[in-house]
PLY file of the C-alpha trace (Angstrom):
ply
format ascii 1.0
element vertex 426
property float x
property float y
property float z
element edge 425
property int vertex1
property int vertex2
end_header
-35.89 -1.51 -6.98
-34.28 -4.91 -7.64
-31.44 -3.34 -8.64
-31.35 -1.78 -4.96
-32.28 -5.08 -3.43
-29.61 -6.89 -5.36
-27.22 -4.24 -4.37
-27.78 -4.44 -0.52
-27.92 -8.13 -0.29
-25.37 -8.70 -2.31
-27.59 -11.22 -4.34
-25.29 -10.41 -7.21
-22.09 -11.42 -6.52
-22.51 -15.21 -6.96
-20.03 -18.10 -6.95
-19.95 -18.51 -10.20
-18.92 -15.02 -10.75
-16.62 -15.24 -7.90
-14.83 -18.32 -9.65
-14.58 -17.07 -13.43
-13.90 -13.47 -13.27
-10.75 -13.68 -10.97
-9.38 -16.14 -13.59
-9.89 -13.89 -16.57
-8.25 -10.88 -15.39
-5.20 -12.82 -14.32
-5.32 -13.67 -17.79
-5.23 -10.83 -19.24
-2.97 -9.34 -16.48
-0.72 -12.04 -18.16
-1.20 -11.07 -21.34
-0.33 -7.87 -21.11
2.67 -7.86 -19.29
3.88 -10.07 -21.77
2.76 -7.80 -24.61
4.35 -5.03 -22.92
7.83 -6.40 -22.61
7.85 -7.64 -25.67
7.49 -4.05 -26.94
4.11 -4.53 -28.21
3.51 -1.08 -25.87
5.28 1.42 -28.33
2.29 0.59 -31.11
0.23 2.43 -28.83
2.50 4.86 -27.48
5.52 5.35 -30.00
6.85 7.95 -27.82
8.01 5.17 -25.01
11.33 3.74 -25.44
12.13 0.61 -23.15
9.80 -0.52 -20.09
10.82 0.80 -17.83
8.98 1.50 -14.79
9.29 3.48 -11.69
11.44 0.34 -10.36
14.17 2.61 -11.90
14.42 5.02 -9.14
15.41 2.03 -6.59
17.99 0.60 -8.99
19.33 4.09 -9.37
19.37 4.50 -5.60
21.10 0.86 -5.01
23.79 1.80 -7.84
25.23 4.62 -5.83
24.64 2.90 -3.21
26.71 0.46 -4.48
29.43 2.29 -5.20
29.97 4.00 -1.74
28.03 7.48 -2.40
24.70 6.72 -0.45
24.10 9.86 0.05
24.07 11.19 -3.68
20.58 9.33 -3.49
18.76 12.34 -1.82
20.05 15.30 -4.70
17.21 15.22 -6.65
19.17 16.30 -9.43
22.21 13.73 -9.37
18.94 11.40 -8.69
17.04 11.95 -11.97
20.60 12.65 -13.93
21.69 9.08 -12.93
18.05 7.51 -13.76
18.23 9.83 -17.06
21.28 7.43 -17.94
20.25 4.08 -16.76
16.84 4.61 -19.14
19.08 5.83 -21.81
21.39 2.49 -21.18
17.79 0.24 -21.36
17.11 2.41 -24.75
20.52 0.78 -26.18
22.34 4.35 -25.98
19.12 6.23 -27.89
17.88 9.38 -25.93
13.99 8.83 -25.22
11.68 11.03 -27.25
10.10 12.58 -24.26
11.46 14.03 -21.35
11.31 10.70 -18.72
10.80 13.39 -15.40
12.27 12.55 -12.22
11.26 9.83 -9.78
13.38 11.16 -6.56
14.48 8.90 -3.51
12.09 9.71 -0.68
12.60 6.46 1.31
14.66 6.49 4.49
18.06 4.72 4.28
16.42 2.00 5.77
15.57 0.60 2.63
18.68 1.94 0.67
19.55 -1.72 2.07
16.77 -3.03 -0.52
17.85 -1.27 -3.26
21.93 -2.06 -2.70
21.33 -5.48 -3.29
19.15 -5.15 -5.88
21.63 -3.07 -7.68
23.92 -6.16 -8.08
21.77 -7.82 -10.53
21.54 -6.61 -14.37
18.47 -4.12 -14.58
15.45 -6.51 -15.84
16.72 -9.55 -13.62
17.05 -7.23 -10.47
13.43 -6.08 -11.80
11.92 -9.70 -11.91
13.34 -10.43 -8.61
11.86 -7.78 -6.66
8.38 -7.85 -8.03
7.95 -11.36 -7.29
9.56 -11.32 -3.96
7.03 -8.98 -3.29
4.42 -10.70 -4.69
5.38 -13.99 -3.23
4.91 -12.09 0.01
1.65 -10.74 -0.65
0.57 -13.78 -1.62
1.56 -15.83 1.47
0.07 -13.01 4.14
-2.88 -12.40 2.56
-4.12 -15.85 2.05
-4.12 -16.39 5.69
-6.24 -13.66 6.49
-8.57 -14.29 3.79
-11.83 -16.68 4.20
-10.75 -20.29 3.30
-14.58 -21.57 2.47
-13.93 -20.89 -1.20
-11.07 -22.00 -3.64
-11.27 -18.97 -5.83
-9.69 -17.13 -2.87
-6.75 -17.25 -3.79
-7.45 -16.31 -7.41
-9.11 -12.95 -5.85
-6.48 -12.65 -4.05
-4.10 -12.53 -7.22
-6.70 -10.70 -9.62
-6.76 -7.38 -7.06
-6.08 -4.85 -9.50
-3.54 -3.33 -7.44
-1.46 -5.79 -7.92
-1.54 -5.28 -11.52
-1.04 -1.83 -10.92
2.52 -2.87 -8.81
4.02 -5.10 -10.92
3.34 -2.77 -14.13
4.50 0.14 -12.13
7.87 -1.84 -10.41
6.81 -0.26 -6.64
6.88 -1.79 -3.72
3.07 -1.83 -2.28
3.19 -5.54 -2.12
6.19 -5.36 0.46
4.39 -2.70 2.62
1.03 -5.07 2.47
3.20 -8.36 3.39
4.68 -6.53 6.20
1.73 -5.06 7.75
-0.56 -8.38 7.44
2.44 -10.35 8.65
2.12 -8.08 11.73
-1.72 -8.52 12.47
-1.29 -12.45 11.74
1.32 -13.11 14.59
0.25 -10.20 17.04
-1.44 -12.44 19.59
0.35 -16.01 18.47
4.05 -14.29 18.81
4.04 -10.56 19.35
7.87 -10.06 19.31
7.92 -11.43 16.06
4.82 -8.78 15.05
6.28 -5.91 16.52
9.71 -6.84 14.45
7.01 -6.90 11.04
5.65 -3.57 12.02
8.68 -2.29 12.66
10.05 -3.03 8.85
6.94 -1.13 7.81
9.02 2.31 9.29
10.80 2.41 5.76
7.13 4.53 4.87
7.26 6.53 8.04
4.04 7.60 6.88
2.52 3.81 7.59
4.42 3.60 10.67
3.52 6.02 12.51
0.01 5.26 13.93
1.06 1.62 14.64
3.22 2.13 18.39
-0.11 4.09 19.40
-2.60 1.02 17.94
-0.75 -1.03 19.75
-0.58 0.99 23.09
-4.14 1.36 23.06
-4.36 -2.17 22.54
-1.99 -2.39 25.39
0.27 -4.78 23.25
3.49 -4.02 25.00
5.73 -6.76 24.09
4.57 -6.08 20.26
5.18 -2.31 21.03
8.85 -2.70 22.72
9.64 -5.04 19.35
7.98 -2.81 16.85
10.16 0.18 18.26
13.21 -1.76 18.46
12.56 -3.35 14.82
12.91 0.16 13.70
15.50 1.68 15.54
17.56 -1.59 14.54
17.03 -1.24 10.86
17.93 2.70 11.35
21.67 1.97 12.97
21.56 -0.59 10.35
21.52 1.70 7.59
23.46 4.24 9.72
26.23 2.10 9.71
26.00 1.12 6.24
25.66 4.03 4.75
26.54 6.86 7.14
25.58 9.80 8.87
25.47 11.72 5.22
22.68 9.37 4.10
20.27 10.57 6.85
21.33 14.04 7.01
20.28 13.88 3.14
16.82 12.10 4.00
15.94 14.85 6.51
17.16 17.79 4.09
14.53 16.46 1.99
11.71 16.61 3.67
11.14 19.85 3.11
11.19 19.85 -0.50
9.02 16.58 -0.52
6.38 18.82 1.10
6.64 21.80 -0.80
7.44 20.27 -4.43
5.22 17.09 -4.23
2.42 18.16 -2.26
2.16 22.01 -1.61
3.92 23.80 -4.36
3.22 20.32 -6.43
2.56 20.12 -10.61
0.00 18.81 -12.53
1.66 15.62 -12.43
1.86 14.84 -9.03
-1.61 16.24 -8.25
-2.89 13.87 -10.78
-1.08 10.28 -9.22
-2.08 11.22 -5.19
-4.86 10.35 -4.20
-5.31 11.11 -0.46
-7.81 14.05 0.87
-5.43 16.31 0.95
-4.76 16.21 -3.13
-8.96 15.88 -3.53
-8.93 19.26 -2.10
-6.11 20.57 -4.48
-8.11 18.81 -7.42
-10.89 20.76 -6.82
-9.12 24.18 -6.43
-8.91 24.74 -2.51
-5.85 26.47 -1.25
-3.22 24.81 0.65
-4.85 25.93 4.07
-8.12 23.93 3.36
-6.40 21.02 1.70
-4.52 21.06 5.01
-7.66 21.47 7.63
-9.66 18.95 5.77
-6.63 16.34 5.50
-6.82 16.66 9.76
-10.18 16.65 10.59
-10.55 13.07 8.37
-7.25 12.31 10.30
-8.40 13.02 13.33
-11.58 11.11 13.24
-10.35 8.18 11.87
-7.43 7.89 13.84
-10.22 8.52 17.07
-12.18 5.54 15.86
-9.06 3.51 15.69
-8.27 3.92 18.86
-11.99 3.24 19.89
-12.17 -0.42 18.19
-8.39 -1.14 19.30
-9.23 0.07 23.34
-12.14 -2.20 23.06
-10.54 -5.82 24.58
-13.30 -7.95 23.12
-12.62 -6.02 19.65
-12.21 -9.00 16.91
-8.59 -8.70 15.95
-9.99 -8.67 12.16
-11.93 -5.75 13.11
-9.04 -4.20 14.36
-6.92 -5.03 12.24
-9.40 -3.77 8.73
-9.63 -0.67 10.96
-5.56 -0.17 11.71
-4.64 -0.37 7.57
-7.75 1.57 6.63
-6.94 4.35 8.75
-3.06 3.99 7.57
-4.20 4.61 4.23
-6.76 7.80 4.98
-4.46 9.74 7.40
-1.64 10.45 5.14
-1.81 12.95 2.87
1.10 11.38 0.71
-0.65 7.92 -0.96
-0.54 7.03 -4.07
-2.32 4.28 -6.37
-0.14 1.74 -5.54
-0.12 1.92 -1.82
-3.55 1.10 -2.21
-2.98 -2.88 -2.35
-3.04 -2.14 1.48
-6.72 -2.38 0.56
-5.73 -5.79 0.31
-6.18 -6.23 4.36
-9.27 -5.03 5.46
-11.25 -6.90 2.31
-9.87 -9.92 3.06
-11.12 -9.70 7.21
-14.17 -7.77 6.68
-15.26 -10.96 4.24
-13.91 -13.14 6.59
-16.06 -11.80 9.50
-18.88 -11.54 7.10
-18.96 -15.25 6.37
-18.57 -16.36 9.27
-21.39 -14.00 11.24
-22.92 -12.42 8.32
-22.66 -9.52 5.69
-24.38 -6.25 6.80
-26.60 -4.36 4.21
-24.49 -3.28 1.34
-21.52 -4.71 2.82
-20.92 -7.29 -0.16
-20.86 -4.28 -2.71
-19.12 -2.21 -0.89
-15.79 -4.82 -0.39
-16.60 -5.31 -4.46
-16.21 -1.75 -5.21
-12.99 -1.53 -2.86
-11.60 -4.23 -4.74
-12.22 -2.43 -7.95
-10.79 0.68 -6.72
-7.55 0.87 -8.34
-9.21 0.29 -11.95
-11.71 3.10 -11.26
-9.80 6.05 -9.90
-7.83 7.97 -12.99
-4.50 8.10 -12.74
-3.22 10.42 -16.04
-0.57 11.91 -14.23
-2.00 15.50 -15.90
-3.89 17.22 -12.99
-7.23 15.24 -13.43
-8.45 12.18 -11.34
-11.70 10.82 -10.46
-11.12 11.08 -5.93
-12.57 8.15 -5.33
-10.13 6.88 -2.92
-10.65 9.24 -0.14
-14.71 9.13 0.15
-14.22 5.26 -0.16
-11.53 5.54 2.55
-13.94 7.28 4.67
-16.86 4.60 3.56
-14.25 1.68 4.90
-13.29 3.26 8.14
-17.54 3.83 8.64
-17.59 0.21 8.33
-15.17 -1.14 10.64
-16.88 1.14 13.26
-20.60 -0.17 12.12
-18.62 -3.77 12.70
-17.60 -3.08 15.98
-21.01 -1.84 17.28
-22.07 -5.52 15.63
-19.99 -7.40 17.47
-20.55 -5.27 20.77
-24.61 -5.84 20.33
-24.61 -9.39 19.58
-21.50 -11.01 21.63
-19.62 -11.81 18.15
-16.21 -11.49 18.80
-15.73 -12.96 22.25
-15.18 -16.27 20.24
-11.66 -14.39 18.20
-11.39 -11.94 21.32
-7.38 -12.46 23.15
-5.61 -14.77 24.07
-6.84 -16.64 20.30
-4.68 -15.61 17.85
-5.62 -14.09 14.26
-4.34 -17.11 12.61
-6.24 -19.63 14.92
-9.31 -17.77 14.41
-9.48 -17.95 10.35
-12.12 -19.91 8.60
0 1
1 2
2 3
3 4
4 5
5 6
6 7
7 8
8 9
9 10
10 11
11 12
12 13
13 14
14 15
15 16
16 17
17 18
18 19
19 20
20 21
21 22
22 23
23 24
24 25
25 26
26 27
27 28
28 29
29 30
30 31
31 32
32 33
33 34
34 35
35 36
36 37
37 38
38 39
39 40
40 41
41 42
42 43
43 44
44 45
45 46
46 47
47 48
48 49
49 50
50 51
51 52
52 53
53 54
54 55
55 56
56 57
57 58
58 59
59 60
60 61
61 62
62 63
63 64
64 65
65 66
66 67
67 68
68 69
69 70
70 71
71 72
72 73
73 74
74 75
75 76
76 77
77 78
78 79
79 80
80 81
81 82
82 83
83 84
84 85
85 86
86 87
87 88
88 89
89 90
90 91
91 92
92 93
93 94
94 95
95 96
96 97
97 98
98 99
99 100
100 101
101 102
102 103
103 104
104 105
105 106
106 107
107 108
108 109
109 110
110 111
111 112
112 113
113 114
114 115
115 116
116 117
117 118
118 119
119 120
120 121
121 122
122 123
123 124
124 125
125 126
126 127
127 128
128 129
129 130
130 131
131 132
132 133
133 134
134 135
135 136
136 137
137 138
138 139
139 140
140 141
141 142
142 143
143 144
144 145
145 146
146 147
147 148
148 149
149 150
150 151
151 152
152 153
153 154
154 155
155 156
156 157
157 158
158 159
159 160
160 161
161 162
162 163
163 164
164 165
165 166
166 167
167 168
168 169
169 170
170 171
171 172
172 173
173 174
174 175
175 176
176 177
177 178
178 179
179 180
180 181
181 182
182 183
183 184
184 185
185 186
186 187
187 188
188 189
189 190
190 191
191 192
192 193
193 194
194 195
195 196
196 197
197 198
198 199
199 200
200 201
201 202
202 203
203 204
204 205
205 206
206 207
207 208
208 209
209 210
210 211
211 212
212 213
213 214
214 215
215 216
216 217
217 218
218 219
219 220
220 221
221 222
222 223
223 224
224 225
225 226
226 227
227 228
228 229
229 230
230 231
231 232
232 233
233 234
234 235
235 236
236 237
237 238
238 239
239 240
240 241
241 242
242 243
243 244
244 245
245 246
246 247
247 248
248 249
249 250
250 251
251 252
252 253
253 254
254 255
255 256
256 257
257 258
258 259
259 260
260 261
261 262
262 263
263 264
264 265
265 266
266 267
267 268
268 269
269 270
270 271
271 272
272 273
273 274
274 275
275 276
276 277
277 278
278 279
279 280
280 281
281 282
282 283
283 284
284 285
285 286
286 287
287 288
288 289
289 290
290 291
291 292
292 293
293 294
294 295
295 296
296 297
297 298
298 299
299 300
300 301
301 302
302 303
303 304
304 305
305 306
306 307
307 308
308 309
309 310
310 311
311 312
312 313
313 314
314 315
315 316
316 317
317 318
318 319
319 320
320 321
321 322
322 323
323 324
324 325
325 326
326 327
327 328
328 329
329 330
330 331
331 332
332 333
333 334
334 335
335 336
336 337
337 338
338 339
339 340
340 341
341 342
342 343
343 344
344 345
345 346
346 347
347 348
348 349
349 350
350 351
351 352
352 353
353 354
354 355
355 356
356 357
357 358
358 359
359 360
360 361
361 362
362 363
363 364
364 365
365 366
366 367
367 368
368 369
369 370
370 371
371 372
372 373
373 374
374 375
375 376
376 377
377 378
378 379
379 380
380 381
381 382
382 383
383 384
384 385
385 386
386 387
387 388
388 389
389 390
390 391
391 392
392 393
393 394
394 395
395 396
396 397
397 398
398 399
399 400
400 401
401 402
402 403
403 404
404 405
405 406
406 407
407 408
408 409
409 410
410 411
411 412
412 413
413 414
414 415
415 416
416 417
417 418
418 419
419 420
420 421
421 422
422 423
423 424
424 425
């Protein structure tokens, strides 16, 4: 019973805990990424040859890029042969004891941009200087939407497992999460210059593509007109750049994506998603129920998006916990790392708790989000613990149980337009 008690008050969580804990696993973060590029990793795994991480696929990318042959990106084939080679290059010419698999290029040209000038740096440099340009990012957006009452903020900010899980991995979650919180921070205070962040964010179609109809709802046209034209810039950007071959390459694959990664998809791939879609999978349901149930969770999420973000006295953290939640949930293609989206909605949902108070279970519930990324499995071998979509569902649940909050008691008429995000932190 206290155990239940301490559980929906969040008695538990003290500041104590709030302080020390943080600062140990950035510690240890620490000390393993040092032990791991020193090598220290192959005393564990003796089969692993250099670190390298799935950063490699970008650098590969960027190289032919590079060199004028954008478009060689998007063969699978040429793809993995090419990463194959740099790994072998980082293994000082030996060929790696296992079979390395294939990472292939899935992003639009769009952010072939990213990896070209990337690809002028030596490997481990060009490594370094896109993690921490990512994490500087992170860093910098997500500390203004997080609650400013406490200095250990900022060291839960940095201890969120996920971004553990992005550095170690090399991906680019903390450049998606920048992008998209830089977006809800300016929306009211400058919305040209939000609708230019959101548009960025089209370089993952997949977390694009419910932000123009957030922000019509929210009848945000100057953000909307911005977002669009953020996008269709970077597009004739890359068009330019890299030709009409590059995109004719990016469409020819979407159909293997689908088929290869998530219908027709191995073990390994099966094992690293982790949206509803793949749950289904998991658990042995055919392609036509992994498909029905990834749309119905779609479909009602995206319907209570729409809800909170037609609502004009919605808090903008509300809508904004709800917009990246729902982001996450809707597309069958996430993986572990996408997950430091997470990122967003912790940091307002606290934010709005402090300030107006937590609702039952609310405290353990942001605790267990934040832990997500250390409790789901991710072997790689067709078995994961799918966590991430029930706790998906759980967040969504409580941006609309925030709403009806606010509605009730009058809440968020004090952050409600024209106050901007940024003027309404703690």
């Amino acid at each position: 019973m206290r155990l239940i008690m301490a559980l929906r008050q969040g008695t538990w969580l003290t500041a104590e805990r709030l302080s020390v804990y943080p600062k140990l696993l950035v510690v240890v973060y620490v000390v393993f990424g040092l032990a791991w590029a020193a090598g220290f990793h192959r005393v564990l795994m003796p089969e692993e040859g250099a670190v390298v991480t799935d950063f490699v696929n970008v650098y590969a990318a960027g190289v032919v890029a590079r060199d004028g042959h954008a478009d060689d990106a998007y063969d699978w084939r040429d793809h993995r042969d090419l990463e194959h080679r740099i790994e072998r290059g980082l293994n000082l010419g030996a060929e790696p004891k296992r079979d390395p698999g294939n990472i292939p290029w899935l992003y639009p040209p769009m952010f072939l941009g990213v990896a070209w000038l990337v690809a002028f740096l030596p490997y481990f440099l060009a490594l370094a200087a896109y993690s921490t340009a990512g994490l500087i990012a992170y860093g910098a957006t997500i500390s203004r939407l997080a609650p400013r009452q406490y200095t250990s903020s900022r060291w839960i900010i940095a201890a969120f497992p996920a971004v553990f899980v992005n550095l170690f991995a090399g991906q680019n979650g903390s450049i998606t999460t920048a992008l998209l919180a830089a977006g809800l921070i300016f929306l009211d205070q400058s919305p040209l210059l939000a609708g230019a962040m959101f548009g960025l964010l089209s370089y993952k179609p997949q977390f694009f593509v419910l932000i123009p109809l957030a922000l019509v709802v929210g009848r945000y046209w100057r953000a909307l007109i911005a977002s669009l034209a953020s996008a269709a810039l970077c597009a004739a950007l890359s068009l330019a750049a890299f030709g009409s071959s590059s995109w004719q390459g990016f469409i020819d694959g979407l159909a293997p994506t689908r088929s290869e990664i998530l219908e027709n998809g191995s073990d390994r791939w099966l094992g690293i998603l982790h949206s509803v879609f793949s749950m289904v999978r998991i658990f042995g349901g055919d392609l036509q129920l992994a498909y029905a149930a990834q749309a119905m969770v779609a479909a009602v999420a995206v319907a209570i998006l729409v809800w909170i973000w037609a609502l004009r006295t919605s808090s903008l953290a509300i809508r904004g916990a709800s917009l990246a939640a729902t982001l996450l949930l809707a597309s069958p293609y996430l993986f572990v790392y996408d997950q430091l989206l997470i990122a967003i909605p912790i940091a307002l949902l606290a934010r709005q708790g402090l300030q107006h108070g937590f609702l039952p279970y609310e405290k353990s519930f942001l605790v267990a989000l934040w832990l997500l990324p250390f409790l789901i499995q991710d072997s790689g071998h067709g078995f994961a613990l799918p966590l991430t979509p029930p706790m998906l569902i759980g967040l969504v649940f409580l941006c609309w149980k925030r709403m009806q909050v606010e509605q009730h008691d009058g809440v968020a008429t004090t952050e409600a337009r024209p106050a901007s995000l940024a003027r309404a932190r703690a």
